[in-house]
N, C-alpha and C positions, 0 to 999 in steps of 0.2 A: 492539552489544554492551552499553554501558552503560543500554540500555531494556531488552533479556535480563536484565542483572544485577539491574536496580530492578525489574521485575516477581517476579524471583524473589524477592527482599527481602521484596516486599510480602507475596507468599503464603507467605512463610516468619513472616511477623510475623501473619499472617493464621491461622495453625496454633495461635498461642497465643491467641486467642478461643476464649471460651466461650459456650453461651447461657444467658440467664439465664432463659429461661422457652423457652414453646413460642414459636417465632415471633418472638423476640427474641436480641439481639447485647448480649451486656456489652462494650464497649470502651474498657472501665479499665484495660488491662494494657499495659504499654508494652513494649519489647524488651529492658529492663534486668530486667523482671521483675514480678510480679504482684502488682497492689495491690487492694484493695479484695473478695478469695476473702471469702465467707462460711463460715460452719464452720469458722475457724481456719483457712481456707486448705486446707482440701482439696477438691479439686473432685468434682461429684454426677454422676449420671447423666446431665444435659444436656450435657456440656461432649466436645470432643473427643478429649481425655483419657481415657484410662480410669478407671471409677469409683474413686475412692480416693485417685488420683494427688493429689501433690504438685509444683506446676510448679516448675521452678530454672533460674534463670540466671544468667549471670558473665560481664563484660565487663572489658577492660583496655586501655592506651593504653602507649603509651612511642616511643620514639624510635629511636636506631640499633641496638638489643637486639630480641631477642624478646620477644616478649610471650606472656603465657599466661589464657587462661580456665581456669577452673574450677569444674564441675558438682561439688560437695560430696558427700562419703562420707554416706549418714545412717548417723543414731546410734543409729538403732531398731530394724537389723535388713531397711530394705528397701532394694530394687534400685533401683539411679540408670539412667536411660535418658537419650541423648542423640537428639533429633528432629534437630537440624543446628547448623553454625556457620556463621560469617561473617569473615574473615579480606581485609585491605586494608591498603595499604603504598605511601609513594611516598617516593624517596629523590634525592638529585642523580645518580646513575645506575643503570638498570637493572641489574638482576643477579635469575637465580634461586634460587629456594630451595625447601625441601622443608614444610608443614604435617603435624606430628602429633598425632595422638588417642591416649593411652595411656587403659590400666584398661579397656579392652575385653573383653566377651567374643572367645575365638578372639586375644587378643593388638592388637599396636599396628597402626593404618593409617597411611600414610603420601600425601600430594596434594602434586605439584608444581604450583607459582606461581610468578606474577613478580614481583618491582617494580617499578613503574616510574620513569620517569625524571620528575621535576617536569616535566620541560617536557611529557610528552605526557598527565599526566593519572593519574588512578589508576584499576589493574587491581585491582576487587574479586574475592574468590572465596568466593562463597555454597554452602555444602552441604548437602542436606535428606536426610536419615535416615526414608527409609518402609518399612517402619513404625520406627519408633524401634528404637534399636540399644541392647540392655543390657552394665552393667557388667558384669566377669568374673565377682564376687561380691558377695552382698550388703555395706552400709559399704563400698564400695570408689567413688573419687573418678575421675570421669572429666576429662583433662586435654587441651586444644588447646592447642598452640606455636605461633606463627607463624615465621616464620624472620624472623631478624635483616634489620633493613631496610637499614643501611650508613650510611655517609656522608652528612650531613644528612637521615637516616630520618623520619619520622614512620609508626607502626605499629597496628595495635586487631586485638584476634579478640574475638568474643562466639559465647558457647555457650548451648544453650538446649534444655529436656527435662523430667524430670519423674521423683519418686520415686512407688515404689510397693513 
């Protein structure tokens, strides 16, 4: 399971390269988000992305709380797309809980997870959006929660996508 999950990772970290020519891999970009775009950052017609796109991502940490990412509303008028998130949680004892995505189109999704317990390790839950999934409206923020992790929690979701 945790070689399924890290493969998935990878190809989910793999989705935000771009190339930077023919026959070439840029991989500047980390999983926090995009450094080094030429053009002010928007990406050209090599890249996986759609011409035009804008990559965005948002990562956060906390403890026996939820936590939340957050894919930003833009301010210009274009649609935020969510490609996938990443949500991981280990607390002193299991318990489940629910992951939400709000500012969808078609409304909010909801993924049950677990937490696990310290002692047997942590149950990540990787999700990839193909093709990428748009907000309801354009300027409108797409939101992941992770559920509250409990009792000596440690918690992280990251989101990751792209305006257009």
């Amino acid at each position: 399971m945790r070689r399924l999950s890290l493969a998935f990772a990878l190809s989910l970290l793999a989705t935000c390269a771009f190339a930077a020519g023919p026959g070439t891999i840029d991989n500047t970009i980390s999983p926090l988000g995009p450094t080094g775009y030429p053009n002010g950052g928007v990406v050209g017609f090599d890249s996986e992305y759609p011409a035009g796109a804008i990559p965005v991502a948002n990562s956060a940490v906390g403890t026996t709380a939820a936590v939340v990412a957050t894919l930003p509303a833009s301010t210009t008028g274009k649609t935020t797309y969510i490609c996938g998130f990443y949500v991981s949680a280990v607390a002193t004892g299991a318990l489940a809980g629910n992951i939400t995505v709000t500012g969808l189109l078609n409304g909010q999704q909801n993924f049950t997870t677990l937490t696990q317990a310290v002692a047997t390790g942590i149950n990540p839950t990787p999700f990839g959006y193909s093709p990428c999934y748009p907000a309801s409206a354009p300027n409108t923020a797409i939101v992941v929660t992770s559920p509250a992790a409990g009792a000596g929690g440690v918690n992280s979701a990251t989101a990751v996508g792209y305006q257009l």
